[in-house]
ROKEKE-115923 format. One record per residue (C-alpha): z, x, y; residue in three letters. Coordinates in nm, 2 decimals. Example, Ala and Ser with C-alpha at 12.3 -4.5 7.8 and 13.67 -1.06 7.14 Angstrom:
2
pz 0.78&px 1.23&py -0.45&doti ALA;
pz 0.71&px 1.37&py -0.11&doti SER;
END
This chain:
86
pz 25.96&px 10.02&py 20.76&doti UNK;
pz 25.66&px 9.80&py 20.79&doti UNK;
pz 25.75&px 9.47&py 20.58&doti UNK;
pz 25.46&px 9.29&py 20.49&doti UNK;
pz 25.49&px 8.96&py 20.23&doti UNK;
pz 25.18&px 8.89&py 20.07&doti UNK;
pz 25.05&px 8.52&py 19.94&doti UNK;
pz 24.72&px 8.51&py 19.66&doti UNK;
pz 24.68&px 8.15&py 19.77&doti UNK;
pz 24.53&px 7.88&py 19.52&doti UNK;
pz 24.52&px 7.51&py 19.45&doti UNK;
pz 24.88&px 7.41&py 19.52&doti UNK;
pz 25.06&px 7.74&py 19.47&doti UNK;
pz 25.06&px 8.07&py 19.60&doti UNK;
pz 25.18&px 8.42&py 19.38&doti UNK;
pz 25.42&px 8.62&py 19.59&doti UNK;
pz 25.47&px 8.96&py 19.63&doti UNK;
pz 25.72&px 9.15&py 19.91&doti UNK;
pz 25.66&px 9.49&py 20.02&doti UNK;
pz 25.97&px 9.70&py 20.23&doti UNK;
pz 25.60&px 9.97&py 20.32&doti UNK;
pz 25.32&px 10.06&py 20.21&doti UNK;
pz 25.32&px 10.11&py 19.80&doti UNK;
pz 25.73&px 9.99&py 19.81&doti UNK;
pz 25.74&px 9.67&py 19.68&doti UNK;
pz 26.06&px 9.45&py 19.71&doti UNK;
pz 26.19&px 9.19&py 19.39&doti UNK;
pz 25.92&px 9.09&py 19.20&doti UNK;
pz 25.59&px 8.90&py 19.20&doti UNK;
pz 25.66&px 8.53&py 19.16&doti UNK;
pz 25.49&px 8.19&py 19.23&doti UNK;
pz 25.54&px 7.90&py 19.50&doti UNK;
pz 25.45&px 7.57&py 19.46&doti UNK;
pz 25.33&px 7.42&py 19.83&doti UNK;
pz 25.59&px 7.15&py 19.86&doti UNK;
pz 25.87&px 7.17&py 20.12&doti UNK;
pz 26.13&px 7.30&py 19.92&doti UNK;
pz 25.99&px 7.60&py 19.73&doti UNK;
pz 25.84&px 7.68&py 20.14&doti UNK;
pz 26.21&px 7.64&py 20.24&doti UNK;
pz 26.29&px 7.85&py 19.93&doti UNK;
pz 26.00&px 8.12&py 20.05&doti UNK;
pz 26.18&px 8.13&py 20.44&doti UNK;
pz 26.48&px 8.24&py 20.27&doti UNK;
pz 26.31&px 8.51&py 20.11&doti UNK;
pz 26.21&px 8.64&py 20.44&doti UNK;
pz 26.46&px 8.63&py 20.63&doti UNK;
pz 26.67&px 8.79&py 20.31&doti UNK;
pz 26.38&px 9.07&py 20.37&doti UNK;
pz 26.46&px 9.05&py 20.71&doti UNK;
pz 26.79&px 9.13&py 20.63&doti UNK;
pz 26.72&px 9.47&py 20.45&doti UNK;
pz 26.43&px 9.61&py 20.64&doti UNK;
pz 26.57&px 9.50&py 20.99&doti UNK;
pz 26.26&px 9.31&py 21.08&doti UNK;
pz 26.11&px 8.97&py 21.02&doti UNK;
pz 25.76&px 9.08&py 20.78&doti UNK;
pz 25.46&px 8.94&py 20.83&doti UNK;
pz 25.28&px 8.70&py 20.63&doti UNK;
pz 24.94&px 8.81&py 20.45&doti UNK;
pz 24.70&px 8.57&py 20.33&doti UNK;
pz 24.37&px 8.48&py 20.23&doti UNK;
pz 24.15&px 8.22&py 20.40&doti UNK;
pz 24.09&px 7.95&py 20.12&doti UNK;
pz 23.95&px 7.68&py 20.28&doti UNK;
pz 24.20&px 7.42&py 20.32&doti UNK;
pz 24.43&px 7.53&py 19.99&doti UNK;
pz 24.64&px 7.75&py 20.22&doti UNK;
pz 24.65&px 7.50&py 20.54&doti UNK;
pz 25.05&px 7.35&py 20.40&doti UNK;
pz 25.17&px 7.73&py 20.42&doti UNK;
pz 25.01&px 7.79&py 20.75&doti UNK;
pz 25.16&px 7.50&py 20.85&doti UNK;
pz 25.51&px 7.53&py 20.75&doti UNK;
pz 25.50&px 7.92&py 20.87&doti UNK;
pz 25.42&px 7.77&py 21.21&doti UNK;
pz 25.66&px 7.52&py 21.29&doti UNK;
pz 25.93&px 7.79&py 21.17&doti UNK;
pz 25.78&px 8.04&py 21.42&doti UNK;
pz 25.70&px 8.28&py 21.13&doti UNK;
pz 25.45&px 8.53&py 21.19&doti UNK;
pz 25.16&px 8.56&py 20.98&doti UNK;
pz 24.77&px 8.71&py 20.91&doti UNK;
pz 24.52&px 8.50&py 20.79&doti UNK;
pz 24.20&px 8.71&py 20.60&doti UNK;
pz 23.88&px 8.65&py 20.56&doti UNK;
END
């Protein structure tokens, strides 16, 4: 499996949306406020999709100027791995 968890990063929220591989999503779509404890709520979700696909998934997100600099942050200090696009 290749676990990816992907971020649609706005003004002080993100939409969330796992996938166990390609075109297998996992739970459903929800939204994140970028405050410490809906990101501590989000680490939980990985490592809970950790749990089931045997790997940590990495992190896909947008480059939005400085809206997505608190997630990038937080997934840093907790040594989470992540892609930024742009």
């Amino acid at each position: 499996m290749n676990p990816v968890v992907s971020l649609d990063v706005a003004k002080g929220e993100s939409q969330v949306q796992a996938f166990l591989d390609q075109f297998k999503p996992y739970g459903k779509s929800s939204s994140m406020k970028h405050i410490k404890e809906e990101l501590d709520h989000f680490l939980e979700f990985l490592k809970e999709t950790e749990e089931v696909t045997g790997q940590m998934p990495i992190v896909i997100l947008e480059s939005t100027g400085h809206y997505h600099s608190p997630v990038i942050q937080y997934l840093e200090e907790q040594g989470i791995p992540f892609h930024i696009s742009y």
